[in-house]
PDB file of the backbone (N, CA, C, O) and the ligand in Angstrom, with CONECT records:
HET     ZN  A 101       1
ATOM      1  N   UNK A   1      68.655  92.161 165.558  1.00  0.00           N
ATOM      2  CA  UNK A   1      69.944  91.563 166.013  1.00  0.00           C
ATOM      3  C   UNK A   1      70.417  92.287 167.274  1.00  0.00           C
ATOM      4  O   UNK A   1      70.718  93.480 167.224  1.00  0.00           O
ATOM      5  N   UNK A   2      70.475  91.686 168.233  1.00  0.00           N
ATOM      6  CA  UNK A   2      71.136  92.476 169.507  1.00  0.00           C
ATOM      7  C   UNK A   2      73.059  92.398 169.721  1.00  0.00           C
ATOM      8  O   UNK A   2      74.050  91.772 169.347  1.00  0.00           O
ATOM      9  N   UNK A   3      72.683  93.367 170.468  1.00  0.00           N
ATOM     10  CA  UNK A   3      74.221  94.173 170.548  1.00  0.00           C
ATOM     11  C   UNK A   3      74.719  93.103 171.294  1.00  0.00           C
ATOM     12  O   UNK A   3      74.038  92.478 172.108  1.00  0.00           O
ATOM     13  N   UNK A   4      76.024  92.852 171.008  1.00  0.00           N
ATOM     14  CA  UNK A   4      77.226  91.989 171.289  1.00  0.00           C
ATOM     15  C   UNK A   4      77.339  92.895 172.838  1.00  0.00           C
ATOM     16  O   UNK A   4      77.317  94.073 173.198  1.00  0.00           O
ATOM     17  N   UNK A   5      77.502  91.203 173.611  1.00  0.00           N
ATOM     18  CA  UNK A   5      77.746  91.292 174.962  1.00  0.00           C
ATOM     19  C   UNK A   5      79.264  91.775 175.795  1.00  0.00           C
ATOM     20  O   UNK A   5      79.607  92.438 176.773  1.00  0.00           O
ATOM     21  N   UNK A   6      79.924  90.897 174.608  1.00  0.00           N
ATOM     22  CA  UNK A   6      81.544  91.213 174.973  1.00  0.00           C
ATOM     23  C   UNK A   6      82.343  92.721 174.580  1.00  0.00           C
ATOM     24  O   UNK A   6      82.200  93.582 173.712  1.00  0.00           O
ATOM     25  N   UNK A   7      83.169  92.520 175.635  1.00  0.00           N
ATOM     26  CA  UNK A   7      84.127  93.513 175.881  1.00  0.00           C
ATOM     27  C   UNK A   7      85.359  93.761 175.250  1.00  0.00           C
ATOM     28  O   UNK A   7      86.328  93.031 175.453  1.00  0.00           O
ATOM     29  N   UNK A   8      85.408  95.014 174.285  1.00  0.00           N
ATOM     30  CA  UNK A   8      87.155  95.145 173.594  1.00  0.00           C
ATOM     31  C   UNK A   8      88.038  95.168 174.520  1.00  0.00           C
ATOM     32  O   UNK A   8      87.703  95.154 175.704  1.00  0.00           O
ATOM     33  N   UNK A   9      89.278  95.207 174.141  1.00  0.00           N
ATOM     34  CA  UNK A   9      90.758  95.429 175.230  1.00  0.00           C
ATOM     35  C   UNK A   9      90.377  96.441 175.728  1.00  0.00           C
ATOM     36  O   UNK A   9      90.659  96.311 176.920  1.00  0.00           O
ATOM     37  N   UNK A  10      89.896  97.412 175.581  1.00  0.00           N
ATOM     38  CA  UNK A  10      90.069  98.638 176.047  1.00  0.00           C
ATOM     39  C   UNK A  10      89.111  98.536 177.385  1.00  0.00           C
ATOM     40  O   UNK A  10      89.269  99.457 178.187  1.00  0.00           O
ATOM     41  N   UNK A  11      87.991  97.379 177.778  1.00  0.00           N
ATOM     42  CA  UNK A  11      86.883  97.231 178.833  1.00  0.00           C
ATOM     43  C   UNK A  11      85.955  98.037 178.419  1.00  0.00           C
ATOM     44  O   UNK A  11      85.208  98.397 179.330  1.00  0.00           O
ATOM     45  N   UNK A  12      85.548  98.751 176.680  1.00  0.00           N
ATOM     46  CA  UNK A  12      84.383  99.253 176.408  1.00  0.00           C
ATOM     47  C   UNK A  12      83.485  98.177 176.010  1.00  0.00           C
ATOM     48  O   UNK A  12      84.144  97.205 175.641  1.00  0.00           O
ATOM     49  N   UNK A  13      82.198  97.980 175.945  1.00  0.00           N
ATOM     50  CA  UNK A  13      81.374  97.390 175.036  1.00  0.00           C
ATOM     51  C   UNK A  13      81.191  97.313 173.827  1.00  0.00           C
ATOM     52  O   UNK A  13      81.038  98.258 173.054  1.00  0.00           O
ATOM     53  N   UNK A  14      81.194  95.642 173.465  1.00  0.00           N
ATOM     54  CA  UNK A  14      81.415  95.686 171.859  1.00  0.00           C
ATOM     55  C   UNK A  14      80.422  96.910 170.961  1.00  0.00           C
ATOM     56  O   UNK A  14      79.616  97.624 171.557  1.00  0.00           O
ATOM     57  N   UNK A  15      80.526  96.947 170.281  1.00  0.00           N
ATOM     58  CA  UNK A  15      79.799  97.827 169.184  1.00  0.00           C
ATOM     59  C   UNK A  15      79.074  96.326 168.409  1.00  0.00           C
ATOM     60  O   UNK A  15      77.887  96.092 168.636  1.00  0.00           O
ATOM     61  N   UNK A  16      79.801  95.475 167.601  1.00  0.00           N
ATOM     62  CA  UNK A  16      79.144  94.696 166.797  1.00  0.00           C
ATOM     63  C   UNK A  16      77.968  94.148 167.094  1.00  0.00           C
ATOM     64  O   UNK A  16      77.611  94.208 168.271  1.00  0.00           O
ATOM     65  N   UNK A  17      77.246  93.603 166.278  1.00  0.00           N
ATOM     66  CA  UNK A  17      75.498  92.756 166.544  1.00  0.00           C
ATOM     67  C   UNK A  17      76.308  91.346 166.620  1.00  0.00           C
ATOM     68  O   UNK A  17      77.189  90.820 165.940  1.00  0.00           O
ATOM     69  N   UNK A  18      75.515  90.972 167.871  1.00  0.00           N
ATOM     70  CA  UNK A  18      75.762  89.534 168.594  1.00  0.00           C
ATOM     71  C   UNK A  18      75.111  88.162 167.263  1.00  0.00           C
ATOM     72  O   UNK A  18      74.179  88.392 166.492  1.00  0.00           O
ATOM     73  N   UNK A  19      75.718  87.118 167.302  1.00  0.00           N
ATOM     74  CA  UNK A  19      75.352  86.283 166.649  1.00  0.00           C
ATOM     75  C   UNK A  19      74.640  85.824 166.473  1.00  0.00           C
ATOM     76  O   UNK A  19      74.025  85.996 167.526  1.00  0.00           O
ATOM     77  N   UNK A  20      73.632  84.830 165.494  1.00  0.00           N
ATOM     78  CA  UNK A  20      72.014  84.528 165.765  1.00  0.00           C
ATOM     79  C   UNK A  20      72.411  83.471 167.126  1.00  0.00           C
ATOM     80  O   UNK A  20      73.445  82.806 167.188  1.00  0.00           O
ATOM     81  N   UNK A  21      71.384  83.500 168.116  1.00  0.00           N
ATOM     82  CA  UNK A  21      71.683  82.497 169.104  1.00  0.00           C
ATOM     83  C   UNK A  21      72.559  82.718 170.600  1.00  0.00           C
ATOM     84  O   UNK A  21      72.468  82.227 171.725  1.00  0.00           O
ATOM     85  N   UNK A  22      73.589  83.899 169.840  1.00  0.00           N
ATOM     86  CA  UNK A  22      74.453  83.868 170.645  1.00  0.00           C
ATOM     87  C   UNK A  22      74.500  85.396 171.223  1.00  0.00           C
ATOM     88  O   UNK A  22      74.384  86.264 170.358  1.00  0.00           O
ATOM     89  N   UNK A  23      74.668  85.873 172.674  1.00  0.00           N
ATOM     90  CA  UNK A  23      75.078  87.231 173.229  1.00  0.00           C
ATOM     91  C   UNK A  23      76.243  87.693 172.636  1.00  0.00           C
ATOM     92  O   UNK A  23      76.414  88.896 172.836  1.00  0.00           O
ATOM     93  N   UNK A  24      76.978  87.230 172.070  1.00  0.00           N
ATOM     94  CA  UNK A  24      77.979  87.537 171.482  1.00  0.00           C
ATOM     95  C   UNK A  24      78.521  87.553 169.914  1.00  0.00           C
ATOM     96  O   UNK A  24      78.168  86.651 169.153  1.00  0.00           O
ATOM     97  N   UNK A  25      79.463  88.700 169.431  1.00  0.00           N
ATOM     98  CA  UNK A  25      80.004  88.338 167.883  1.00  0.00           C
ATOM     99  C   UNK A  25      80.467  87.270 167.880  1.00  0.00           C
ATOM    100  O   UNK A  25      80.176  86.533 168.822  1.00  0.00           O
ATOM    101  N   UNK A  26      81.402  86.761 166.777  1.00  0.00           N
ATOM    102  CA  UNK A  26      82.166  85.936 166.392  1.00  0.00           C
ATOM    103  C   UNK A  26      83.521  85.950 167.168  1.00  0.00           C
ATOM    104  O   UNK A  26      84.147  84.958 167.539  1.00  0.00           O
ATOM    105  N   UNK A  27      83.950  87.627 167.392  1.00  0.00           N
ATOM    106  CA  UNK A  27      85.306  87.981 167.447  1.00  0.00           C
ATOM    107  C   UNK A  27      85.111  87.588 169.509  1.00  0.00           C
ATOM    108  O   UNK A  27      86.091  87.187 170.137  1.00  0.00           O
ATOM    109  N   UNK A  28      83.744  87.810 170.195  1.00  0.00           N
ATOM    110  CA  UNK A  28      84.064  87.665 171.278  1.00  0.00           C
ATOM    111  C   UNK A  28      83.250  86.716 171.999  1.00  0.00           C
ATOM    112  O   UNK A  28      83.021  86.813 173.204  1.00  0.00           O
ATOM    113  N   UNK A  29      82.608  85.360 170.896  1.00  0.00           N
ATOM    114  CA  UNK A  29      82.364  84.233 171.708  1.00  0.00           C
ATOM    115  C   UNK A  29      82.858  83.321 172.931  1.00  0.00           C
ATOM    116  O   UNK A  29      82.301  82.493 173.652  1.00  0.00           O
ATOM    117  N   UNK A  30      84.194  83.861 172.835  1.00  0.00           N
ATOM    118  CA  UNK A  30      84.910  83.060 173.468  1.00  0.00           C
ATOM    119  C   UNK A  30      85.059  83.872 175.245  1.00  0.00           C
ATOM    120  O   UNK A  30      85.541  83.262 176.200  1.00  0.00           O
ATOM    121  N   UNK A  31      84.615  85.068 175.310  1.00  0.00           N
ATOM    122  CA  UNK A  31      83.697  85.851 176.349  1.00  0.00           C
ATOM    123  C   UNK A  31      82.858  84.954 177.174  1.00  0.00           C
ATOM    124  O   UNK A  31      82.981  84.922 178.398  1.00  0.00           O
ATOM    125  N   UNK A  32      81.979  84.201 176.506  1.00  0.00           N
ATOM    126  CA  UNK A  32      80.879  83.740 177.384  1.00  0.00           C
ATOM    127  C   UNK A  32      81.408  82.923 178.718  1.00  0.00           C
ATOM    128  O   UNK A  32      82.335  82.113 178.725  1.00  0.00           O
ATOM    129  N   UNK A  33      80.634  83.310 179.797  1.00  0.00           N
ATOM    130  CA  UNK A  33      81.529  83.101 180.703  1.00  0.00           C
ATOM    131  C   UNK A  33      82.630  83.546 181.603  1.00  0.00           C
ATOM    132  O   UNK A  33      82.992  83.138 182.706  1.00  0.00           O
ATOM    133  N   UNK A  34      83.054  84.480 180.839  1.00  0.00           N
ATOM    134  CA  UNK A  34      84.301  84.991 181.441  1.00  0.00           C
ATOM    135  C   UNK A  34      84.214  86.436 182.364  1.00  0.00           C
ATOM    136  O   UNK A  34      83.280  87.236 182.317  1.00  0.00           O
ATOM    137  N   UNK A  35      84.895  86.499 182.835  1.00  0.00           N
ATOM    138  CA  UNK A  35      85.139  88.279 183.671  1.00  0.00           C
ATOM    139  C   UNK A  35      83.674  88.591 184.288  1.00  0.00           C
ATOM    140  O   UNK A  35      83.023  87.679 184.798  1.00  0.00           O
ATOM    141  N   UNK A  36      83.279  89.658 184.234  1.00  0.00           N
ATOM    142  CA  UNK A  36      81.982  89.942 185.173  1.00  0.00           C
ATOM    143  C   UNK A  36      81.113  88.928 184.709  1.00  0.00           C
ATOM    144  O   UNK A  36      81.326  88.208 183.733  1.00  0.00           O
ATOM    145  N   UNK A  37      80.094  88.901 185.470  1.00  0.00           N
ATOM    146  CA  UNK A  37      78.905  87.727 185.383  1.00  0.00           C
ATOM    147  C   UNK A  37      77.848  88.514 184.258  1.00  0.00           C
ATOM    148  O   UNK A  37      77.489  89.684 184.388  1.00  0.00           O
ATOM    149  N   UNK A  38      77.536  87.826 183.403  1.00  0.00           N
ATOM    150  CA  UNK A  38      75.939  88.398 182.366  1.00  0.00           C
ATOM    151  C   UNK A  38      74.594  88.083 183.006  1.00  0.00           C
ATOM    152  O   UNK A  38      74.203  87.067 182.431  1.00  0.00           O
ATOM    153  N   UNK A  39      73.785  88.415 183.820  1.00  0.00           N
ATOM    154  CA  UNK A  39      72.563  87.479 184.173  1.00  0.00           C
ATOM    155  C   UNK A  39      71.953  87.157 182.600  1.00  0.00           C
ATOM    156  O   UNK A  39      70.899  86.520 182.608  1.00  0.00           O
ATOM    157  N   UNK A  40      72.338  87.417 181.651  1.00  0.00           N
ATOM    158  CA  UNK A  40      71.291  87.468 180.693  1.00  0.00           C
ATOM    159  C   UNK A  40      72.338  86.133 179.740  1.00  0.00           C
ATOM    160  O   UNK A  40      71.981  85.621 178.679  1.00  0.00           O
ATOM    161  N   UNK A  41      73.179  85.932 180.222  1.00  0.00           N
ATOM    162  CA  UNK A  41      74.102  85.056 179.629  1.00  0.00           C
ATOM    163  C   UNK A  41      73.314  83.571 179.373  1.00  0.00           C
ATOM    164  O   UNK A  41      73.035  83.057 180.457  1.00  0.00           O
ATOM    165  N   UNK A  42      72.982  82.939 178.468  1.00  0.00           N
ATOM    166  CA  UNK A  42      72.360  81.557 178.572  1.00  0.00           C
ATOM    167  C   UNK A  42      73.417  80.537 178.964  1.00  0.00           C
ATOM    168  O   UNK A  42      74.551  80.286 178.556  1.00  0.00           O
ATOM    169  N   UNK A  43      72.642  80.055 179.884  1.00  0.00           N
ATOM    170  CA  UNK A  43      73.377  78.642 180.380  1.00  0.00           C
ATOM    171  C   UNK A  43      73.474  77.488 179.854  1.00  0.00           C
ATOM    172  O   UNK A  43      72.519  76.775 179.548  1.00  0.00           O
ATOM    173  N   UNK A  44      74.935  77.160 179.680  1.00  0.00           N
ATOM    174  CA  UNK A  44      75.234  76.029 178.803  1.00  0.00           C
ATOM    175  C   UNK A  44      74.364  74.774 179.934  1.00  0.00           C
ATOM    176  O   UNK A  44      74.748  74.618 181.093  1.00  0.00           O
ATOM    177  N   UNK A  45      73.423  74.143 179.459  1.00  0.00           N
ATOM    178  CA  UNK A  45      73.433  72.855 180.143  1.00  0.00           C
ATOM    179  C   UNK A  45      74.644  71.793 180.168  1.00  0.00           C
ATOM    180  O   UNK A  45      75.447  71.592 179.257  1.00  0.00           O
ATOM    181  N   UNK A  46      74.593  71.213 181.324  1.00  0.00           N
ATOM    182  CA  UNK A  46      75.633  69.888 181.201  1.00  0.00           C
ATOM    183  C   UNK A  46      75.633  68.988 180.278  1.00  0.00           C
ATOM    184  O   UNK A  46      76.698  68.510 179.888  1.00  0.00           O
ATOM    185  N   UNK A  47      74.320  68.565 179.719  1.00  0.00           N
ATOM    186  CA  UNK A  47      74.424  67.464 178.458  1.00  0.00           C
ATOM    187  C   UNK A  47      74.568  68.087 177.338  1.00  0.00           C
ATOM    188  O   UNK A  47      74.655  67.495 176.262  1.00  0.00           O
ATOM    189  N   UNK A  48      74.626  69.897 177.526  1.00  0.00           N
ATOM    190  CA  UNK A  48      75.324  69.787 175.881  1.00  0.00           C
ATOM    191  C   UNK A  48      77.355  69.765 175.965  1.00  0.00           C
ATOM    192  O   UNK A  48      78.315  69.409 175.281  1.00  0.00           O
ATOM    193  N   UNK A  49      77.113  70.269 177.004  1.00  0.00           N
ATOM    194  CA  UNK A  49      78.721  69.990 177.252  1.00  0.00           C
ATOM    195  C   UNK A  49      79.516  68.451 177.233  1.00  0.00           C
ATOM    196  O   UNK A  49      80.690  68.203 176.959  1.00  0.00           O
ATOM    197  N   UNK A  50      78.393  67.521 177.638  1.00  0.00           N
ATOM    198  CA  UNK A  50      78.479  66.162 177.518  1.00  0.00           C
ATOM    199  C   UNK A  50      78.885  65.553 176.099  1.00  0.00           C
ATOM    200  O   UNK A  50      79.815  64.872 175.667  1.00  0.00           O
ATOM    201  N   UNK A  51      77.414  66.292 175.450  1.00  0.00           N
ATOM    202  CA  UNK A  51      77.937  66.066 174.150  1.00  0.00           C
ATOM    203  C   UNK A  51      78.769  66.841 173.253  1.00  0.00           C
ATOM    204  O   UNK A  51      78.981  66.486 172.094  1.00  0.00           O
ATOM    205  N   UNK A  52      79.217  67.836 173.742  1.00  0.00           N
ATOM    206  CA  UNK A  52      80.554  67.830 172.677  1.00  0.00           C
ATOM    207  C   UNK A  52      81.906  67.406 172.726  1.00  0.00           C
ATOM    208  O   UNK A  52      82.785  67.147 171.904  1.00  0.00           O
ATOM    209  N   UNK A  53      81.729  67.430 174.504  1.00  0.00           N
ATOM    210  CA  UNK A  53      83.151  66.199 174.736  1.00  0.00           C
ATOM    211  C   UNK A  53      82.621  64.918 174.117  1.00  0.00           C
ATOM    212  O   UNK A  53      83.473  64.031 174.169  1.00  0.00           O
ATOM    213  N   UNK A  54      81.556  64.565 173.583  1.00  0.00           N
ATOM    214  CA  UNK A  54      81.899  62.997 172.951  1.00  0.00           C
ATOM    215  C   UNK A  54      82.147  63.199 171.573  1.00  0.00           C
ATOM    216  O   UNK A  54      82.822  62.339 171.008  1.00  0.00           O
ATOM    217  N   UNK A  55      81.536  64.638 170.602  1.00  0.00           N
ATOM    218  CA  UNK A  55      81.733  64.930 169.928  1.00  0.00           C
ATOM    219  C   UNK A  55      83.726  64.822 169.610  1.00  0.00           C
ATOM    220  O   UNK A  55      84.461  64.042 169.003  1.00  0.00           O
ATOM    221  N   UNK A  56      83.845  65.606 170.115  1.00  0.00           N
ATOM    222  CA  UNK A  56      85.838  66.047 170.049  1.00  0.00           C
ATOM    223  C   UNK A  56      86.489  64.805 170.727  1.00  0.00           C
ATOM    224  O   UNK A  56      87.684  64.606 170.512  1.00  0.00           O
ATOM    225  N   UNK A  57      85.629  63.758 171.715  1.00  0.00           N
ATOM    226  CA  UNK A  57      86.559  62.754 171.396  1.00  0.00           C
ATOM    227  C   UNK A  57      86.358  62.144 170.230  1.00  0.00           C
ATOM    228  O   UNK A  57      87.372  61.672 169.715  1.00  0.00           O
ATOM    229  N   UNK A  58      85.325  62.009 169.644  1.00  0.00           N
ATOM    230  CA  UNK A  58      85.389  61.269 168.568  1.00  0.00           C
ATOM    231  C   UNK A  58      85.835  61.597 167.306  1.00  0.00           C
ATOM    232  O   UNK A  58      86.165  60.781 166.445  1.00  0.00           O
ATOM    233  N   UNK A  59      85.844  62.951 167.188  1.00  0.00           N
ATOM    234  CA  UNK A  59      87.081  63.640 166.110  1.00  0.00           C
ATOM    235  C   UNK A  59      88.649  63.227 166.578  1.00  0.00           C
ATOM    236  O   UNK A  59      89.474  62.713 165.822  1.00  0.00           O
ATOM    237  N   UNK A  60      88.798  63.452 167.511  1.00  0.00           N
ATOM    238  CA  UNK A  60      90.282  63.003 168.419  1.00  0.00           C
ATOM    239  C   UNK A  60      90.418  61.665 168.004  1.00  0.00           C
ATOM    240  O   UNK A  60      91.575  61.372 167.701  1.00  0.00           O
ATOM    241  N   UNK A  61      89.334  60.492 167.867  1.00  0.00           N
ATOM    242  CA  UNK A  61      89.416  58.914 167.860  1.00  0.00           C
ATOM    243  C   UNK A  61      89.944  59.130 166.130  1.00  0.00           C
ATOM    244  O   UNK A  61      90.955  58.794 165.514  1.00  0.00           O
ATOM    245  N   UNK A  62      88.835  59.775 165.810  1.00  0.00           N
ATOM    246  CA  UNK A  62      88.830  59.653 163.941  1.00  0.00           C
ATOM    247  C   UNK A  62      90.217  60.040 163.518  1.00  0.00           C
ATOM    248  O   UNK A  62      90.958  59.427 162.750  1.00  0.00           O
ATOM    249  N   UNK A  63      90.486  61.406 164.292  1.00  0.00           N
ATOM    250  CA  UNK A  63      92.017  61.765 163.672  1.00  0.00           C
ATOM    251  C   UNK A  63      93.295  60.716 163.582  1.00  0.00           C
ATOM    252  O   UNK A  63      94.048  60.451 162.645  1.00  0.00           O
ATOM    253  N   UNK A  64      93.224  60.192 165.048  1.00  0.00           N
ATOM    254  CA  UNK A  64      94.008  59.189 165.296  1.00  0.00           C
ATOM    255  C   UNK A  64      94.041  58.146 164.604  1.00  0.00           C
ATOM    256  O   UNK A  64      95.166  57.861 164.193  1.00  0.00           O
ATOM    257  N   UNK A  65      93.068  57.336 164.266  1.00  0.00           N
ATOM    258  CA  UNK A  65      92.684  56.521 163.149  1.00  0.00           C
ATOM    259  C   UNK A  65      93.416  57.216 161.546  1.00  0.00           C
ATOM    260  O   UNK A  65      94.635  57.041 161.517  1.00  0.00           O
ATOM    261  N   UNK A  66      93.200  57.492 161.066  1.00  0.00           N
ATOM    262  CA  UNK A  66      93.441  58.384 159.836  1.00  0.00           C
ATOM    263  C   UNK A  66      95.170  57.989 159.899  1.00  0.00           C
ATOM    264  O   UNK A  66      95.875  57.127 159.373  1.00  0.00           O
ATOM    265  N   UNK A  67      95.398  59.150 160.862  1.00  0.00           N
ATOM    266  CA  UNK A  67      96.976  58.841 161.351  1.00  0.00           C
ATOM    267  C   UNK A  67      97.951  57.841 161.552  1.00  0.00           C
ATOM    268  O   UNK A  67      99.161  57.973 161.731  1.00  0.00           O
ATOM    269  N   UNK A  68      97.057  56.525 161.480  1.00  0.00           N
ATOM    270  CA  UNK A  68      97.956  55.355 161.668  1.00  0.00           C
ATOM    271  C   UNK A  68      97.681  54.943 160.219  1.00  0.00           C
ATOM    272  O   UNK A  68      98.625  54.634 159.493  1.00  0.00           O
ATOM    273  N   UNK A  69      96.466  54.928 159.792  1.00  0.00           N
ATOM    274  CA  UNK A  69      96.332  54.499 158.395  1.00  0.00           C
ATOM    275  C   UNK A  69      97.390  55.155 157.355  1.00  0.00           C
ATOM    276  O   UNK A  69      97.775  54.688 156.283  1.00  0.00           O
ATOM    277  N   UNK A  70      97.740  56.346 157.971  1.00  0.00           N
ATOM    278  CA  UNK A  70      98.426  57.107 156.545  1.00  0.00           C
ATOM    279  C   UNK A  70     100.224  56.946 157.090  1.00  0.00           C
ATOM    280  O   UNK A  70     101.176  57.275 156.381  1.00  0.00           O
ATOM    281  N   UNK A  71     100.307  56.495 158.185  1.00  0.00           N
ATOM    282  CA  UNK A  71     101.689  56.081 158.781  1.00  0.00           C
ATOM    283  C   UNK A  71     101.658  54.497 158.495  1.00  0.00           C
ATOM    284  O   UNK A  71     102.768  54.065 158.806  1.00  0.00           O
ATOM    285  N   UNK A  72     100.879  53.515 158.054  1.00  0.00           N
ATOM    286  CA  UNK A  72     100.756  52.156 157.744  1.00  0.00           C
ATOM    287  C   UNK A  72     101.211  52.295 156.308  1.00  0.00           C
ATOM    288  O   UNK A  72     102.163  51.676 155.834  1.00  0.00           O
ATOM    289  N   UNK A  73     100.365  53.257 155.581  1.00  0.00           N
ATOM    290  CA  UNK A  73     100.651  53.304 153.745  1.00  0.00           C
ATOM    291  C   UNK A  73     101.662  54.237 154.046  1.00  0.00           C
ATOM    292  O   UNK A  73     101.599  54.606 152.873  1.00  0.00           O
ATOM    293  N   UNK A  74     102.399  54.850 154.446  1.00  0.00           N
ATOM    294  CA  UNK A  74     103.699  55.379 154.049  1.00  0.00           C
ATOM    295  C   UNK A  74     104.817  54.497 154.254  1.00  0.00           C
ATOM    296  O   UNK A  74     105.767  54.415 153.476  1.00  0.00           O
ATOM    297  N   UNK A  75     104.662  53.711 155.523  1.00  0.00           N
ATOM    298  CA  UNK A  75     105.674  52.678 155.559  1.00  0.00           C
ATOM    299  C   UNK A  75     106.087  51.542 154.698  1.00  0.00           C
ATOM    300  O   UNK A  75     107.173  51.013 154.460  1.00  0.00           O
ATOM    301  N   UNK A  76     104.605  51.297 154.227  1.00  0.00           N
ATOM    302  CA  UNK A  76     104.634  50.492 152.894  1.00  0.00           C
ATOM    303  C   UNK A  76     105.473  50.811 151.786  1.00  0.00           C
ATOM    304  O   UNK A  76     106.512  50.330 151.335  1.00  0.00           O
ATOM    305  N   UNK A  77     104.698  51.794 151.465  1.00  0.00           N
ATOM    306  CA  UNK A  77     105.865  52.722 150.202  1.00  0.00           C
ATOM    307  C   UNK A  77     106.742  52.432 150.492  1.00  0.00           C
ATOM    308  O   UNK A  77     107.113  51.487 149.797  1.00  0.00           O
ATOM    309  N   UNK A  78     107.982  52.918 151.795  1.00  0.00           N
ATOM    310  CA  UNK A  78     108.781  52.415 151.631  1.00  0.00           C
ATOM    311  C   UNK A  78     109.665  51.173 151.878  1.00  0.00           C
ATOM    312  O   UNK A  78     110.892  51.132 151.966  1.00  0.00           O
ATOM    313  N   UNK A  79     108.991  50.419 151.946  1.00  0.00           N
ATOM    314  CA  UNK A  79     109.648  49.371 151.636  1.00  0.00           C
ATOM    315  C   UNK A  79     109.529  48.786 150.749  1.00  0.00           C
ATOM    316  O   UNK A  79     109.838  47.596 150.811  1.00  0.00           O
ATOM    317  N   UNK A  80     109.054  49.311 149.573  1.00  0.00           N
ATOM    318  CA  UNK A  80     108.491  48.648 148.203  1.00  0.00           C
ATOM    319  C   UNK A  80     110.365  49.088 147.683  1.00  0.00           C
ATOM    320  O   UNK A  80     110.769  48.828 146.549  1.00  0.00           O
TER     321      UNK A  80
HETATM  322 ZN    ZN A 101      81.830  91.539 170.159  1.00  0.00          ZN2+
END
């Protein structure tokens, strides 16, 4: 397991083992990308970025959906 890429508050290097897959823990995925450059950093391709914006719109579509359905049966109720 290799050593986590990201940086604590303090600008030391993580201590924790990086995730399977990932240069980074859990606590500092959100690193990738950010502040100094990693050459060793893997590059997100564009079509996976593609697909998770279609991914999260389509959670976004689903939620919305859900949301009118459960604002359709509440309105019902009350007017019963
Ligand atoms: Zn870390």
């Amino acid at each position: 397991m290799e050593q986590c890429h990201g940086k604590t508050k303090a600008g030391d290097r993580c201590k924790r083992s990086a995730s399977d897959g990932s240069l980074y823990c859990s606590a500092h995925a959100g690193q990738a990308g950010d502040g100094a450059p990693e050459p060793e950093a893997p590059e997100v391709a564009d079509g996976k970025c593609g697909d998770l914006d279609a991914v999260e719109t389509f959670v976004a579509v689903a939620a919305l959906g859900v949301a009118i359905i459960v604002v359709l049966k509440v309105g019902r109720l009350f007017r019963l």
